[in-house]
C-alpha positions, 0 to 999 in steps of 0.5 A: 404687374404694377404700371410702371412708366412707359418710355419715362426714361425719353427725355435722357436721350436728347445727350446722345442724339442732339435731337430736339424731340422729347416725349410727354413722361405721361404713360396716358399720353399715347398720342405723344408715344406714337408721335415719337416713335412714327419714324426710324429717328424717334425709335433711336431717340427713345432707344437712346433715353433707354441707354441714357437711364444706364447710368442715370440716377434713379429717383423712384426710389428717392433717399436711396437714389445715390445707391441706384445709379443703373447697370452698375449698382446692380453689378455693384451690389451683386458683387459685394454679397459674393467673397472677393469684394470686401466692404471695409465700412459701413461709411454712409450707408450705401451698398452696406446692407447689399454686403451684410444680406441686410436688404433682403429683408426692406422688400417691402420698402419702395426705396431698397434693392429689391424694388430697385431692381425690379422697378428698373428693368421692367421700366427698361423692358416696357421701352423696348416693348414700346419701341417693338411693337411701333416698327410696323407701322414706323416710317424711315429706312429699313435697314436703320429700323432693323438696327434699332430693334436689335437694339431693343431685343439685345436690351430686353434681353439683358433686362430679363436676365439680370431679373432672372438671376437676381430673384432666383437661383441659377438655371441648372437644376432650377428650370422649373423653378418660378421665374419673374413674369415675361411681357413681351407687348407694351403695358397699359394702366389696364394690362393684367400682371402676369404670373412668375412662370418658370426659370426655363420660360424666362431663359426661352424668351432671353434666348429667342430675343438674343437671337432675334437680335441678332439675325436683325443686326446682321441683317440691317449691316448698319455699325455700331453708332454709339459705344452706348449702343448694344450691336452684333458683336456685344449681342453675341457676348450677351449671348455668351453669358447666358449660355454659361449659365444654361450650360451650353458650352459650345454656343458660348464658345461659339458665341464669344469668338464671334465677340472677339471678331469685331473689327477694330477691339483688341485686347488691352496689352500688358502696358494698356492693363496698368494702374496708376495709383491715385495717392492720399496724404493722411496729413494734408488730406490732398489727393493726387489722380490716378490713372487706368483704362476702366473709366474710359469707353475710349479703351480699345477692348470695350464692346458695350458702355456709357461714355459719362459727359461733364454735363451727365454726371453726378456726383454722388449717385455715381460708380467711382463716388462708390469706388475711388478713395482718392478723392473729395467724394467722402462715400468711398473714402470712408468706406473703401472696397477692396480686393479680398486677401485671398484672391490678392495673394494668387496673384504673381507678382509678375502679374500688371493686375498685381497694381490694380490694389494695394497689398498688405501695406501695414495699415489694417482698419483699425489703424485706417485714417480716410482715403485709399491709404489701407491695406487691399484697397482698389485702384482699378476704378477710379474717377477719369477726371477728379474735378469734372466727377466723369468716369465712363463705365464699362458693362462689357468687353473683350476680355470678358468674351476670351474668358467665357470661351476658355472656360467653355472648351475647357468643359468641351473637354478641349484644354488645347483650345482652352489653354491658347484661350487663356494664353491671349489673355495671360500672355497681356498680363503676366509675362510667366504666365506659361509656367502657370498653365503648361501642365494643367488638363481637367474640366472639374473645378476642385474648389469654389472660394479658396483652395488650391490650382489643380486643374485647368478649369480651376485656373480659369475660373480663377483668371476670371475672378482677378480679371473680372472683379468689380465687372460681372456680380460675383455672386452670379458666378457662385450661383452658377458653380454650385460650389458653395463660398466663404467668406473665411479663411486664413492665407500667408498668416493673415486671417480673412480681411472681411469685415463682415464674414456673415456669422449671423448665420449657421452655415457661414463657414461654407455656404450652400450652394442654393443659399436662399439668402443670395437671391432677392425677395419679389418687392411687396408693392408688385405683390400687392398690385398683380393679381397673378402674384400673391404671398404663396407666390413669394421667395422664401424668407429665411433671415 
């Protein structure tokens, strides 16, 4: 492994604690690390610069830190390779080569995704080796110190696998495929890089710090400190996800009702999911702020977030800069995202998420000005304050929980408990939705991008697409399935709105399940400094 910094993400932490403390970004100075990390204070103060890194540009990878703004780049970029996000342009450049599968090949540049990725999460998971290994011998109350370790276990954790799932394919099928290395003790510039393993051995070590953390949380009977804080109940969401992808459907179903049991979180009611729409005038280029309730931690169903201060912000290196096209940031108004045709067209009109874009308003690309004015473009994301450049961004929350263990007992072979699942959720967004689900059963998923409603399964990985777009990587979920995707279409008259429908490839009209191109190349610099980790080692190359 090449040394990444250790514990170089500290000196952020100081905007959530107010503490005066501030650790020596040098990896050598390990008097410095053990003087911060000696007590129960430091441990949060380093935890807290780990979180602070979440939505902090990453300068590492220097001209292409605008596209690298932590957990939601990641997110970002997972999602614009799947099919119900569409890339209008390529404006300024940023997240274009992550839609058109151009990045795979930069993974021998220290500037593009792959070393992005990579760098960042191992960097994430040496901290919270750092802050493990120091409890021992840390002083302060316990019950706080098991707080802040199932901290750094939930976010070890999550690191490994956002890696796992971004440089191989899906668990299911995949187990004894090479994983990425596992290091579960703090590095030194003398540790040896380790081997890639296998997909099982990544998800073992996921499952038993998930677990770890939380019998630690419940054990320590300390609260949620800070929405920026991973906690119980957020844990056993994390917890839900990964059981998805293993196929463990009853510890999903398990673990996303007790996400759904924090005190306090409820479900945004049908009033609560309406979008405002921000405004442009192609004459007078002013803009007007729109309002919705995913740029706030502040919403009542948010488990897990960063609550961005005017002082934390950047504007540029920033989620909405990419997203909202109302505004004076030039990256989105130039390049709009937006919903795919198809995915807009299965949604009721009775439906409040039917606001969260604009539909076929008579103004295609090629008659697109600037700003949001242009058919399908999303206003789910938008700025919270246009002139401060502050949004919050949310990484989890409750309904994404609702989701999983609809989908869970659905495949349990339970469409009752599935359907009143669902119901919890629909009943908030679209005052029909009974007619929609009443007479579906069937845990079989009849079609993967397009296709027509014929089970229940069917029904709610689609809820889970309109709800969830722009949230969770969506080509995660196609590696999942293994259904295949497209890109391709034709729905109500209208050929697809891709810009790009990836025709550079043979199998662009339905792609494989196990499509090679959807998962990233091992970065070239961690080949060239672990000696466990060669070219044989490589993921293969097909451009």
């Amino acid at each position: 492994m090449r040394r990444f910094a250790i514990l170089f993400f500290i000196t952020l932490a100081v905007a959530f604690t107010g503490c005066n403390r501030e650790l020596d970004i040098d990896p050598t100075d390990q008097m410095s690390k053990n003087a911060v990390l000696s007590d129960v204070e430091g441990m949060q103060v380093a935890m807290d610069g780990v979180y602070a890194a979440m939505y902090h540009k990453i300068d590492f990878v220097s001209a292409n830190m605008h596209q690298c703004f932590g957990n939601m780049a990641v997110i970002l970029a997972a999602d614009l390779m799947g099919e119900d996000m569409v890339h209008t342009a390529q404006g300024p450049g940023w997240f274009w080569k992550d839609y058109t599968y151009e990045m795979r090949s930069r993974y021998t540049s220290t500037i593009w995704r792959s070393y992005f990725t990579w760098k960042y999460f191992y960097s994430i998971i040496s901290n919270c080796n750092y802050i493990i290994a120091s409890a021992d011998d840390a002083t302060g109350d316990e019950n706080e110190k098991g707080y802040v370790l199932g901290q750094a276990y939930a976010t070890r954790a999550y690191s490994y696998f956002m890696l796992i799932q971004s440089f191989q394919q899906t668990y299911k099928g995949h187990e004894q495929s090479p994983g990425v290395p596992v290091y579960t003790e703090p590095t030194t510039s003398a540790s040896k890089g380790k081997g890639r393993g296998t997909v099982a051995e990544v998800y073992s070590q996921i499952d038993s710090d998930l677990n770890e953390a939380l019998v630690l949380f419940e054990e320590s009977g300390v609260g949620q400190k800070h929405v920026s804080h991973l906690d119980f109940y957020s844990t056993s969401l994390l917890k839900a996800r990964v059981a998805l992808v293993e196929n463990d459907w009853q510890t999903a179903a398990d673990a996303a009702a007790d996400a759904l049991k924090k005190p306090g979180k409820t479900l945004l009611s049908l009033s609560e999911a309406a979008v405002i729409k921000g405004t442009f005038d192609d004459e007078t280029s002013e803009w007007t702020t729109g309002s919705t309730p995913f740029n706030s931690v502040d919403s009542p169903n948010v488990l897990w977030g960063a609550q961005i201060l005017s002082e934390q912000s950047n504007v540029f290196a920033s989620f909405f800069s990419m997203m909202d096209a109302c505004t004076d940031v030039y990256y989105a108004a130039e390049a709009p995202k937006c919903i795919s045709n198809w995915l807009y067209s299965q949604i009721p009109d009775t439906d409040v998420r039917k606001g969260w874009w604009n539909g076929n308003i008579g103004i295609p690309k090629s008659k697109w000005h600037y700003g949001a004015n242009i058919n399908y473009n999303q206003f789910k994301f938008q700025w919270k304050n246009q002139k401060s450049h502050t949004g919050d961004y949310i990484f989890m929350r409750l309904e994404e929980a609702v989701l999983i263990r609809a989908e869970a007992l659905c495949r349990l072979g339970d469409d009752e408990g599935a359907k009143a699942a669902l119901a919890e959720l629909e009943s908030r967004r679209n005052p029909n939705y009974e007619s929609r689900i009443t007479s579906l059963t069937g845990f079989e998923q009849t079609f993967s991008s397009v296709g027509e409603v014929s089970t229940l399964l069917d029904e709610i990985l689609l809820q889970r697409r309109i709800e969830l777009w722009g949230e969770v990587g969506r080509i995660y979920d196609i590696l999942r399935l293994g259904k295949g995707w497209t890109r391709t279409w034709s729905v109500g008259g209208e050929e697809s709105n891709h810009t790009d429908r990836l025709t550079k490839y043979a199998d662009h009209l339905n792609f494989p399940a196990d499509y090679l191109e959807c998962i990233m190349m091992i970065p070239q610099a961690e080949i060239d400094n672990n000696p466990n980790i060669g070219p044989e080692d490589q993921n293969p190359f097909v451009q």
